[in-house]
C-alpha positions in Angstrom: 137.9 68.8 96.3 139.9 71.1 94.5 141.6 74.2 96.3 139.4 77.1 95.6 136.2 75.3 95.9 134.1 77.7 97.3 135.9 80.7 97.1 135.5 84.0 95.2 138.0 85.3 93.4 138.7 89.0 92.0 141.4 89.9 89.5 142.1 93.1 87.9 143.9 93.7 84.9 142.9 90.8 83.7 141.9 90.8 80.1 145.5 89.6 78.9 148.9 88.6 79.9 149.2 87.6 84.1 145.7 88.4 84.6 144.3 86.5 82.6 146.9 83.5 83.5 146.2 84.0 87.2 141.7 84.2 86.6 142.0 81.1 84.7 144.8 79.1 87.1 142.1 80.5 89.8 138.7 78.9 87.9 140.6 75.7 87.3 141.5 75.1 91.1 137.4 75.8 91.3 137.3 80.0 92.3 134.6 82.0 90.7 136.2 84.1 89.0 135.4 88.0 88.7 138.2 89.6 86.4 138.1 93.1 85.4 139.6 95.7 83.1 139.0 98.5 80.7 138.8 96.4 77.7 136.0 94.2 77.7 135.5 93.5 74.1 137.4 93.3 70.5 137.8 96.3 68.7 137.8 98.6 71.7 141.4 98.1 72.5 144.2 98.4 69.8 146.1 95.8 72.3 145.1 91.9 71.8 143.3 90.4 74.6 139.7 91.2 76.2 137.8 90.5 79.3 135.4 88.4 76.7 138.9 86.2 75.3 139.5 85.5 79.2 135.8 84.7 80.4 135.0 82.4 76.8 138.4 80.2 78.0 137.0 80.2 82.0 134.3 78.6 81.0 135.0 76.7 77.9 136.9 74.3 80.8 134.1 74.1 82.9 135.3 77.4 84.9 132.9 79.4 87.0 133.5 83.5 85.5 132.1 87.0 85.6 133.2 90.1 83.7 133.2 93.6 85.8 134.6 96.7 83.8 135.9 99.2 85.2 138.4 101.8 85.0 140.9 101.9 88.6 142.1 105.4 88.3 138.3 106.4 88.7 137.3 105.7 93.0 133.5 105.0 92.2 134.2 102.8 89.6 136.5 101.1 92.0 133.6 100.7 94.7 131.1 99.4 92.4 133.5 96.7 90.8 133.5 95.3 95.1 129.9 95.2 95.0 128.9 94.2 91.5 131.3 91.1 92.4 129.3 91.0 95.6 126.0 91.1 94.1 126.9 88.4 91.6 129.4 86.0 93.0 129.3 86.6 96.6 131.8 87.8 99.2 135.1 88.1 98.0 137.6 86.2 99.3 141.2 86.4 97.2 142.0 89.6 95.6 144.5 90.1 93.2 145.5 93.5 92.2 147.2 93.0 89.1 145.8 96.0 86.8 148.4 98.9 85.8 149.0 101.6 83.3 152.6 102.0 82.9 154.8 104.4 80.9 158.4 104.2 80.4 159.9 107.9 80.4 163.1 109.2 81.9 161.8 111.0 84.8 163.4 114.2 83.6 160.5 114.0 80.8 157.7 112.8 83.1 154.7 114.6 82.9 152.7 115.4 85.9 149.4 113.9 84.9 151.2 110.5 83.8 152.9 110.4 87.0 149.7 110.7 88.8 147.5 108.1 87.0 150.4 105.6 87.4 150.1 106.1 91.2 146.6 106.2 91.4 146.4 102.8 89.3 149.2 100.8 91.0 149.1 101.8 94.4 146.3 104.2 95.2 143.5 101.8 93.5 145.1 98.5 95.5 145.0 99.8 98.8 141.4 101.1 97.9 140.7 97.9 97.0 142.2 96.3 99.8 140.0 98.6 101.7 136.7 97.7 100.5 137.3 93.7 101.1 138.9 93.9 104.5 135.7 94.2 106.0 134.2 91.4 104.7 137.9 89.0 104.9 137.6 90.0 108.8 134.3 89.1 109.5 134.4 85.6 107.6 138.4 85.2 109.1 139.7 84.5 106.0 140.8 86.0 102.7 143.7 86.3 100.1 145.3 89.9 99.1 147.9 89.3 96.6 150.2 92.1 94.9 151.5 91.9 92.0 155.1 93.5 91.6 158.4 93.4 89.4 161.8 93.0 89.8 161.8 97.0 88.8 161.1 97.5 92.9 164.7 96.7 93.3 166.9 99.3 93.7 169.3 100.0 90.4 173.5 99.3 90.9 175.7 101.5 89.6 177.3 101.7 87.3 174.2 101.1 85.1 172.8 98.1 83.0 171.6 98.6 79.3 168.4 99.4 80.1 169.0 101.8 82.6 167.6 104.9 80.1 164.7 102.9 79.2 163.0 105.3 81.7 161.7 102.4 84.3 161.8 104.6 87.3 158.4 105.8 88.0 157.7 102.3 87.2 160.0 100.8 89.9 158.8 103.5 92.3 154.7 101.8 91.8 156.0 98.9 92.4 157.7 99.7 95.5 155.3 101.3 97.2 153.1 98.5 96.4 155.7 96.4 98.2 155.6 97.7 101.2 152.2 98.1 101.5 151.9 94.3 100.8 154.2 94.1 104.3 152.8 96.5 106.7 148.8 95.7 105.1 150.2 91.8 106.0 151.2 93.2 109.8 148.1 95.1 110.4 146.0 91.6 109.3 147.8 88.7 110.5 145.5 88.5 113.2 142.6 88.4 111.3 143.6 85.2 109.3 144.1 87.3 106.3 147.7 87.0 104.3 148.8 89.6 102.1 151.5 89.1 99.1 153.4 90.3 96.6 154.2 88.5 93.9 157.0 89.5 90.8 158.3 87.1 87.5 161.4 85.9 88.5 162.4 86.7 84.4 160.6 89.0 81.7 157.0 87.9 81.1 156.2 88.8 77.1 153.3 91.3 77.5 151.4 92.9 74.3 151.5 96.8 74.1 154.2 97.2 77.3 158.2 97.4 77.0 158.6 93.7 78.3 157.0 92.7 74.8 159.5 94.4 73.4 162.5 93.0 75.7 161.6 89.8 74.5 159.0 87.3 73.3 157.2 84.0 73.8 159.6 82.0 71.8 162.3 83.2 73.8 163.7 80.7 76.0 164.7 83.5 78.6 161.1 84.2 78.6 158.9 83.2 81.8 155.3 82.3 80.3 152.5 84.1 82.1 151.2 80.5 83.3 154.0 80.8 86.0 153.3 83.2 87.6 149.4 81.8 87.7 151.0 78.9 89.1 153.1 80.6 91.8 149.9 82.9 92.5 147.4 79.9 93.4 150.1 79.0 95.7 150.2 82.0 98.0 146.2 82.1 97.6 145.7 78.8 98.6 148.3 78.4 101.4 147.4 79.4 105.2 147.7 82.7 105.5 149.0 82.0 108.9 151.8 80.0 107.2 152.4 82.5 104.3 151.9 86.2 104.6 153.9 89.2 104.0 156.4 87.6 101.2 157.5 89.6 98.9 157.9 86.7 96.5 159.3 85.9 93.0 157.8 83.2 90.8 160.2 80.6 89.9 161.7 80.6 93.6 158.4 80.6 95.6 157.7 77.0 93.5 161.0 75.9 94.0 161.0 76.3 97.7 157.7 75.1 98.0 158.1 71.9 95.8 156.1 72.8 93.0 156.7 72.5 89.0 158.3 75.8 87.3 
């Protein structure tokens, strides 16, 4: 039996990059997969990478997978992505907010309207999320919320590093908040059986169309391929949530500690 047999899995954000590493990691280890996104097919994004690229691998290996769109910064879209998953797959049982729009700009030339959709994408639309599936988590006594963070939730030293004007802050602030959600949200629910996580790369994960794509690449040996993080992800969603909940957790540690290949 393989870990997830069984299970139903939902993963935003998850038409390219971690996303779509963690939805197939996931349908391997025997979840059905829904993943969602804006992008579902080519042409409609000028990034690479569609919900149709992600689903066509899922099952091309066998893999159990269902595409939802929806856009996050929009609340009904939100609640109908819960219950088209529902109504196709089943209750949900490991959620993985990974989706975000990000823009990197010095805060002195933040606009208002950017500021708000980040928020609303990377920490409003996860507790939403969070939310909907609690109910259904509780009653069954199980489920899986895992976070997906960065290394930009850490708090900057002075003097600066090189890519202190890179305009990251905003960014760091999202994922943050979404950090200490992922703690109090894994206080509040401990009782039920369900854990909570956060998960970050331990180093710079080449992503198409964001700044870390331009930080580095995949050939770059300083680069941490998105398939780690899958890896470290199926671990927290697959462990007891009794024995692992409320980690704020980096990927190339986490495997370490618990034994696993990096």
């Amino acid at each position: 039996m393989r870990a997830l047999d069984g299970k139903v899995a939902l993963v935003t954000g998850a038409s390219r990059g971690i996303g779509a590493a963690i939805a197939a990691e996931f349908a391997a280890a025997g979840a059905r997969v829904a993943v969602s996104a804006r992008t579902v097919s080519p042409g409609t994004s000028r990034l690479p990478g569609t919900l149709e690229d992600t689903v066509a691998g899922i099952r091309a290996k066998g893999g159990t997978a269902e595409i939802v769109q929806a856009d996050l910064a929009v609340p009904s879209d939100r609640e109908r992505l819960v219950e088209q998953v529902r109504e196709r797959l089943g209750e949900i049982d490991i959620l993985v907010n990974n989706a975000a729009v990000t823009y990197f700009t010095p805060v002195s030339e933040f606009t208002a309207r950017r500021y708000a959709l980040m928020f609303e994408v990377q920490v409003t639309a996860p507790t939403h999320l969070a939310q909907l599936v609690i109910p259904g988590m509780r009653e069954r006594g199980r489920g899986w919320i895992l976070n997906i963070s960065s290394v930009a939730a850490r708090h900057p030293t002075l003097p600066p590093g090189p890519f202190a004007r890179l305009g990251g802050t905003v960014y760091g602030m999202c994922k943050a908040a979404l950090e200490r959600l992922t703690t109090g949200l894994a206080a509040e629910l401990y009782a039920d059986g369900i854990a909570v996580n956060s998960l970050a790369p331990t180093q710079v994960v080449p992503t198409p169309g964001t700044l870390f794509h331009r930080l580095t690449s995949e050939d770059d040996p300083n680069a941490e391929p998105p398939e780690v993080m899958a890896a470290a992800a199926l671990a927290l969603c697959q462990a007891p949530p009794s024995e692992l909940s409320g980690r704020i957790a980096y990927s190339q540690e986490l495997l370490a500690e618990l034994g696993l290949p990096r």
